[in-house]
C-alpha positions as CSV (number, residue, x, y, z in Angstrom):
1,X,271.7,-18.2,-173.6
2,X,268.7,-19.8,-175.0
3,X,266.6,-17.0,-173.5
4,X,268.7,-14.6,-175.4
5,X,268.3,-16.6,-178.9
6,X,264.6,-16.9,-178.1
7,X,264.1,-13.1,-177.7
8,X,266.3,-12.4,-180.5
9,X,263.9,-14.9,-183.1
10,X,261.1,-13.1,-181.3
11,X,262.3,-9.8,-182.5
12,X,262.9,-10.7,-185.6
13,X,259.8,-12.2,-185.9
14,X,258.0,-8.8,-185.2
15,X,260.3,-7.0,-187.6
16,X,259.0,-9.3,-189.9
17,X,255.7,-8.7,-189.6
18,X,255.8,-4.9,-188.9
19,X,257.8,-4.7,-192.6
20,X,254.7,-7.1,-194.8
21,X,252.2,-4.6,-193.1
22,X,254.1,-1.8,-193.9
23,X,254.2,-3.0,-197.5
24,X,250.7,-4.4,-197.5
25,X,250.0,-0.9,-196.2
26,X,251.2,1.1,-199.0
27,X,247.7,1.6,-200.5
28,X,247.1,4.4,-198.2
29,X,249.6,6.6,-200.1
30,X,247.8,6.0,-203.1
31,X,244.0,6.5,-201.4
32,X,245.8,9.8,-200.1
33,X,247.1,11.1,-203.5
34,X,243.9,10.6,-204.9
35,X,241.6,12.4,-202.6
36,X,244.2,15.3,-203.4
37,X,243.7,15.2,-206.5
38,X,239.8,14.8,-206.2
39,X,240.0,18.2,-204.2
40,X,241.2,19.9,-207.5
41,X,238.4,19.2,-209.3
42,X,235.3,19.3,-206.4
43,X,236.1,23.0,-205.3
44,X,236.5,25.2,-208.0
45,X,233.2,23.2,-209.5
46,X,231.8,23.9,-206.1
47,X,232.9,27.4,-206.1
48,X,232.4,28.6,-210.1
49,X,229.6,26.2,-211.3
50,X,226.3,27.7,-209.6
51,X,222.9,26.7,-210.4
52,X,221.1,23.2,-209.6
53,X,223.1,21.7,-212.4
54,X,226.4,22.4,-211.0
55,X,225.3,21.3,-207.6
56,X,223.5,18.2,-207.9
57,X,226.3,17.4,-210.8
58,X,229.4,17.8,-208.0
59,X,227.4,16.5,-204.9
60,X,226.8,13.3,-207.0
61,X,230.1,12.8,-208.5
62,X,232.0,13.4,-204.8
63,X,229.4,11.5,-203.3
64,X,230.4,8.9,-206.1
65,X,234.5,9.5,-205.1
66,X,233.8,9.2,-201.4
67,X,232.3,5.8,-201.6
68,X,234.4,4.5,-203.9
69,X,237.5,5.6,-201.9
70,X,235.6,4.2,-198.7
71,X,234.7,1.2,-200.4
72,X,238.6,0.8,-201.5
73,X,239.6,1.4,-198.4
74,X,237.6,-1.3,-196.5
75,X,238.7,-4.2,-198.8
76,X,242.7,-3.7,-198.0
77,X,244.3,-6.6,-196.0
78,X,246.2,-4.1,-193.7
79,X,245.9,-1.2,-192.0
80,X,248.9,-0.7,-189.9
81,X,248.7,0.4,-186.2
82,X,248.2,4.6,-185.8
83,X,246.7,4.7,-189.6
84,X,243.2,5.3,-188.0
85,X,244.3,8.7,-186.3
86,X,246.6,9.7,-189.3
87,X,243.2,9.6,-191.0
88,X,241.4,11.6,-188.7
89,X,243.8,14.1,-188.5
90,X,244.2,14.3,-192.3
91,X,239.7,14.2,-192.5
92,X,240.5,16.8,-189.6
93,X,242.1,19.0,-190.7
94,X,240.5,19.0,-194.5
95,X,237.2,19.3,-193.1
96,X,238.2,22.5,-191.7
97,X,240.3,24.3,-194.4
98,X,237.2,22.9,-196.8
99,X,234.8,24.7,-195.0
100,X,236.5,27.8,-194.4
101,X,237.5,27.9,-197.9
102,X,234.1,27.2,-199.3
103,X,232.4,29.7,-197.0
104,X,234.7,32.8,-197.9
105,X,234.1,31.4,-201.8
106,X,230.6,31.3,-201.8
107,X,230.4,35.0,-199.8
108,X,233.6,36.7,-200.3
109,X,235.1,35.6,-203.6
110,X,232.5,35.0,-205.5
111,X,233.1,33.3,-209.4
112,X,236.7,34.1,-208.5
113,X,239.1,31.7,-210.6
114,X,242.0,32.7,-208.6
115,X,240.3,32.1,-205.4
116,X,239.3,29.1,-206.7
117,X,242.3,27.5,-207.3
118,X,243.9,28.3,-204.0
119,X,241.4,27.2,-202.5
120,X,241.6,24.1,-204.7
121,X,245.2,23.5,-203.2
122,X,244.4,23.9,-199.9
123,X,241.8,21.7,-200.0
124,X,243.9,19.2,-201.6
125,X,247.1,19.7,-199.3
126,X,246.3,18.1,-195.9
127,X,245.8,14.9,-197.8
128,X,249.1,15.9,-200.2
129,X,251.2,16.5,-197.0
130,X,249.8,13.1,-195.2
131,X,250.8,11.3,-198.7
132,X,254.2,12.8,-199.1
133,X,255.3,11.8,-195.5
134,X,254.0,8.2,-195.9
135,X,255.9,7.6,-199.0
């Protein structure tokens, strides 16, 4: 019986601990929404803004976001168990839709607004998606 109780305290001990990460964790969420919302901006002036101007003005200001998302990221208390391959699937799979959207941008659709957006969006949505279900 006192095995039983033991295991039971044990449990709910866990629990315990599993929900403060969980709400320690919550962060992510808002580190996801916000590279999202970065990708708005970062493509179409990648995409429309040509020149030296345009590119050292968006390589510094998303090498600017990247470390100050990184540098966000790596002073939170908790980062609960499976959050590391959530993030490389979310990196994944952005990585990919970036580059495929910035290579038929710069060749294909050149100083197209419309292509610009889309592609703007599906930049943005792995991280968007990743958010969404975390919330």
């Amino acid at each position: 019986m006192s095995e039983q109780i033991g295991a039971a305290a044990a449990l709910k001990g866990i629990a315990g601990i599993e929900a403060t990460a969980r709400g320690r964790s919550r962060w992510y969420v808002g580190y996801l929404w916000l590279f999202a919302t970065w990708q708005l901006v970062l493509v179409p002036a990648v995409l429309l803004w040509h020149g030296p101007v345009g590119t050292l003005t968006s390589t510094l200001a998303n090498a600017l976001v990247v470390m100050g998302l990184s540098l966000f990221a790596t002073r939170q208390p908790v980062v609960p168990h499976g959050y590391g391959r959530l993030h490389l699937k979310v990196i994944g799979a952005w990585a990919a839709v970036h580059v495929l959207t910035l290579a038929l941008g710069l060749t294909v659709f050149v100083d197209s607004l419309a292509y610009a957006t889309v592609a703007a969006f599906a930049c943005a949505l792995p991280a968007a998606a990743a958010a969404w279900r975390e919330e």
